[in-house]
N, C-alpha and C positions, 0 to 999 in steps of 0.2 A: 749701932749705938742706941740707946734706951735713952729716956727722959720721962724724970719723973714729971705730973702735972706741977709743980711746984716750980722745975729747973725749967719747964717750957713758957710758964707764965710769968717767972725769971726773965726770959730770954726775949719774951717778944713786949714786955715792958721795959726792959732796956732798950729795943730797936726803938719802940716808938719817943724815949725820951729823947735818942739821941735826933731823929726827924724833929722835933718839938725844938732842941737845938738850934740845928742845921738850919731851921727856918727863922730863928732870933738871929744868927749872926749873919744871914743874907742882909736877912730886914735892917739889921744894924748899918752893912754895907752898906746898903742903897740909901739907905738913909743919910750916911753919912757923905755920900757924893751926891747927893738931892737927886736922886732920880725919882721919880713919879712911880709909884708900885700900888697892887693891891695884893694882899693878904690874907690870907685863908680863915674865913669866918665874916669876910664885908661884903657887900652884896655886891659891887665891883667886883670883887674876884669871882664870885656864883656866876655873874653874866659873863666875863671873860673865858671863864673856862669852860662855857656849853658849848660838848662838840657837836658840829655837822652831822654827824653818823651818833645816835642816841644809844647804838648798841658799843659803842665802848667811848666812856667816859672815864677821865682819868684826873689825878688830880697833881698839878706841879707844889713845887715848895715855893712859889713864888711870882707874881706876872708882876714885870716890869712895864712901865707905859713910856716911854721917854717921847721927848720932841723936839731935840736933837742931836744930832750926829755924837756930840761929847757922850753924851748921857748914855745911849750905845753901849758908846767904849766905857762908858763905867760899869754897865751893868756885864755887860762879858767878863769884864775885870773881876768883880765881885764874884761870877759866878766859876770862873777860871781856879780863883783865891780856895774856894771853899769846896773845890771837887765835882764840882754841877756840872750836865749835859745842861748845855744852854743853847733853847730850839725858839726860832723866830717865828710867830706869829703872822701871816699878812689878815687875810679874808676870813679863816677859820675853816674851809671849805674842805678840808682836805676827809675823802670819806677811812682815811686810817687813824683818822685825829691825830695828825703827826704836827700841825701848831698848836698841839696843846702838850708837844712830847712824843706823842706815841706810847708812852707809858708813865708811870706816876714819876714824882720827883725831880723833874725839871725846872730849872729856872726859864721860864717863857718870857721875850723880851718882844712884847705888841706892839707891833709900828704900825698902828690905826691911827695916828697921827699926822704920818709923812704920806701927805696926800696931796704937794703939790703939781700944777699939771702946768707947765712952760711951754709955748712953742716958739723957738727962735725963728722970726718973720724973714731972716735970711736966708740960713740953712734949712730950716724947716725942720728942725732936728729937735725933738718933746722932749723935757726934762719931765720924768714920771718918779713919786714918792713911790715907793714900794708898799705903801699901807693901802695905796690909790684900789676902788673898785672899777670894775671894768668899764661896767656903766656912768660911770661918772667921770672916766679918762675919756670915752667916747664921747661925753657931751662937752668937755673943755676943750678937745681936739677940731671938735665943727664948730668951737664958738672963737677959737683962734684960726681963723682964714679956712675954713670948711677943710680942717685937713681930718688924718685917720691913718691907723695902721693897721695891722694885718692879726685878731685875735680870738676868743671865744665865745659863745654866748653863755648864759648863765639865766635861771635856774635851767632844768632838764623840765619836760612835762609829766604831769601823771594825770593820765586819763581821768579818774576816779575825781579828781579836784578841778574839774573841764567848770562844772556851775560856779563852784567860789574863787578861782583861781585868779579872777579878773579883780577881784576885792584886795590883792596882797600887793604891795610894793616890797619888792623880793631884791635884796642886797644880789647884787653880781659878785661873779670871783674876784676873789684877792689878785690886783698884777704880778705881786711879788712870785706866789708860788707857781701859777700860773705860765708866767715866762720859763723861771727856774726849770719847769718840767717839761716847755712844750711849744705849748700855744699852739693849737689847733683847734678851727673854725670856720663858718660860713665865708670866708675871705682866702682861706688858706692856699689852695688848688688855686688861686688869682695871684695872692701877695709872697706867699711863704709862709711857715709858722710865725706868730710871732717872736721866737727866739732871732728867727733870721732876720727879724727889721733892728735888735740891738744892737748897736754901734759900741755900748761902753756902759760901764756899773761903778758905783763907788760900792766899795764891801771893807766893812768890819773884821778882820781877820780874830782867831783866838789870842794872840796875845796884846790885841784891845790896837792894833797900828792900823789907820786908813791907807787904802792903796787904790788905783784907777784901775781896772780892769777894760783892755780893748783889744783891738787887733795890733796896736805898738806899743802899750805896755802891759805887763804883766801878761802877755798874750796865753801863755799856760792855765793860767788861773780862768782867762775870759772864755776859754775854750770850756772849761769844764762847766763852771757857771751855766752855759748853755746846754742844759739838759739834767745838770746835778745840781743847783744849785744851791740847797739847804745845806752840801756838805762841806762846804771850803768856808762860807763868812755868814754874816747879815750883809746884807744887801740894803742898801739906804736909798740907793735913788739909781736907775733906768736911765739910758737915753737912748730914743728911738729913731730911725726913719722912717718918715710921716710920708703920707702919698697926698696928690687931691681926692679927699672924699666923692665915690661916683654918686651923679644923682640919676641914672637910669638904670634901676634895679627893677629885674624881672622877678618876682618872688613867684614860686611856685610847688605845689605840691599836688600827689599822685597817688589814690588812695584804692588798695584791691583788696578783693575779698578772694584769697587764692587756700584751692587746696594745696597738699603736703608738694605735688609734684610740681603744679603753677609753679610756686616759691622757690622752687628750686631752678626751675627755667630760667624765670626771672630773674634769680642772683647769677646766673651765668651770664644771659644775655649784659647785666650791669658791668660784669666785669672786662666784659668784652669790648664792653665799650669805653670805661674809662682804660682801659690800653689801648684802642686805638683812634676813636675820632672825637673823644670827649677835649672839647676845646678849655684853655686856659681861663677862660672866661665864667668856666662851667663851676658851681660848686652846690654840693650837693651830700646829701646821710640819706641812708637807710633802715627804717626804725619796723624791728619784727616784736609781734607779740602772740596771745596764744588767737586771738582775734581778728588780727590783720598784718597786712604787711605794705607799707607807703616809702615814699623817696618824696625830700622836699631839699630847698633849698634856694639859692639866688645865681640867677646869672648876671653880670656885669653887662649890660647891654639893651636893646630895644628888644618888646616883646616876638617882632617879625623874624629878629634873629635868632632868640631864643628857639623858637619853632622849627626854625630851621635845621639848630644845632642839636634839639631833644629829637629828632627825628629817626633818626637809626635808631637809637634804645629804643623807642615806642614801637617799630616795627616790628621788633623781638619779642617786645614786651607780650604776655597775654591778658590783656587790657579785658576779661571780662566779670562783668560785675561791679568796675573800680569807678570813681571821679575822679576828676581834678578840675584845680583851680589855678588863675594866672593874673597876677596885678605888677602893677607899676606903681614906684614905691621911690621915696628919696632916701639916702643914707639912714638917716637916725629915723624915720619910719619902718625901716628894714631890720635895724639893729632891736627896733623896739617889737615888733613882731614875733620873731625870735627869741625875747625876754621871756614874751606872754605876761609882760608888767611894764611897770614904768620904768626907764633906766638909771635913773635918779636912787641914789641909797645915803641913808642915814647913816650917821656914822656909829650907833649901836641899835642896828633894829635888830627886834628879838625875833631872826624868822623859825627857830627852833619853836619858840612858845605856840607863833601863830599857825603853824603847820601842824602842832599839837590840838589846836581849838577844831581844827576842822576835818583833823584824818577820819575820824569814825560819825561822819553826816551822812546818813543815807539819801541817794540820789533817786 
């Protein structure tokens, strides 16, 4: 089929009127159930929509901001009404930019808001907002009876930013997506994922109905949620089971300079060992580059034991040319190590910009 430049520029002038539309009668929606949104063209919407991953930026028809549960359901409702993929926002962390969509024209409904942190002094059981950072679940978690559960750290390191890295107060992961997909972390090999400390979710389903998701109700639903859970609802609010936060953390890391065949020793003899004498206690990554190759991580316990328990790896290990290093550390010392920042995050820090100010500093 041919098209002249006239029927083409016909055609994709009609597409964009009808987008120009589609975003007056969301905006009308939301408007008219008072939901908190921004806009395409406010500086609220430009900061809401920067993703994670710079290499795919995309733009929705609309972010929703609500701050509570109702407002939710209206916004799903409006975005049900008018033909919308409507995708939830937690942390923004996702490196496929998939809380901003995954691709243009979604109505994004940002629960950067639902950031409350509960722990019940009985059960012991944490009410977490699904907007919540991780960093900042973990410091409400020790400051209601030194509890914690079982999650990830946040940012990752990049060598190249070793000098200014200490200068960033670096937002941690969103819990929402976080959970949803996983939770795997320095606790994990000790506690479980964090999906396995969930007990129970409230979720927004698509046609805008609240429902509890757990092991006795909706058990179907709570099942999937753990490990899927962007595809069945919005997710309002977590509840977890909290452990006693440990305060004798052996933190430790193991740094070589191996050639091609070292490295390959070494990743055997590691695997060797977490199959068979690597204790529950043990948790531990192994980070390769074209430079190095190291294993760090924490063990739950005193440093005498730790030694005792890294001891078969390291016999394997061909430890030449490498360091290490070994401290004692309390929980939220541990968690913040691991940050490589503070754990503390604002609830719009721009760390896309500040990572911009400082990728191309030569060291």
């Amino acid at each position: 089929m041919k098209f002249s430049l006239f029927t083409l520029a016909l055609l994709l002038s009609t597409k964009a009127q009808a987008e120009v539309q589609k975003r007056a009668t969301v905006a009308d929606c939301l408007n008219t159930a008072k939901v908190p949104r921004s806009l395409p063209g406010s500086a609220n919407f430009t900061q809401a929509i920067k993703p994670f991953n710079l290499r795919l930026p995309f733009t929705p028809v609309a972010v929703a901001v609500p701050s509570t549960v109702s407002q939710v359901q209206a916004a799903v409702a409006c975005g049900v009404e008018y033909k919308l993929n409507v995708t939830a926002k937690g942390g923004g962390h996702s490196y496929a930019s998939h809380g901003i969509g995954g691709e243009n024209g979604h109505l994004v409904v940002d629960m950067k808001l639902f950031i409350n942190v509960t722990v019940d002094n009985c059960t012991h059981i944490a009410s977490v907002g699904t907007g919540s950072r991780l960093g900042n679940v973990a410091i409400a978690l020790f400051s209601q009876g030194q509890r914690m559960f079982s999650h990830g750290t946040c940012p990752g390191y990049f060598p190249r930013l070793e000098i200014e890295w200490h200068r960033l107060t670096v937002p941690s992961v969103g819990v929402g997506g976080h959970v949803g997909g996983g939770g795997y972390g320095y606790s994990s090999h000790t506690y479980g994922l964090a999906l396995d400390n969930l007990v129970e979710a409230t979720v927004v389903l698509a046609n805008s109905t609240i429902v509890t998701a757990s092991t006795t109700q909706n058990s179907d639903l709570f099942w999937g949620i753990r490990g899927a859970g962007a595809s069945f609802g919005i997710i309002t609010q977590y509840k977890f089971q909290t452990f006693p936060a440990p305060s004798n953390n052996t933190v430790f890391s193991y740094n070589y300079n191996f050639n091609q065949s070292q490295a390959a020793a070494m990743h055997k003899a590691l695997q060797e060992y977490a199959n068979t004498t690597m204790p529950a206690e043990m948790n531990m990554r192994m980070l390769v580059n074209a430079y190095s190759f190291g294993l760090q991580g924490v063990y739950y316990g005193s440093q005498e034991n730790f030694k005792r328990a890294i001891a078969p790896l390291l016999a394997k290990a061909p430890f030449t040319g490498g360091t290490g290093r070994i401290s004692t550390m309390g929980w939220i010392d541990t968690l913040t190590n691991y940050a490589y920042a503070s754990l503390s995050t604002p609830l719009d820090y721009d760390v896309v910009s500040r990572l911009q100010d400082i990728m191309f500093v030569d060291f």
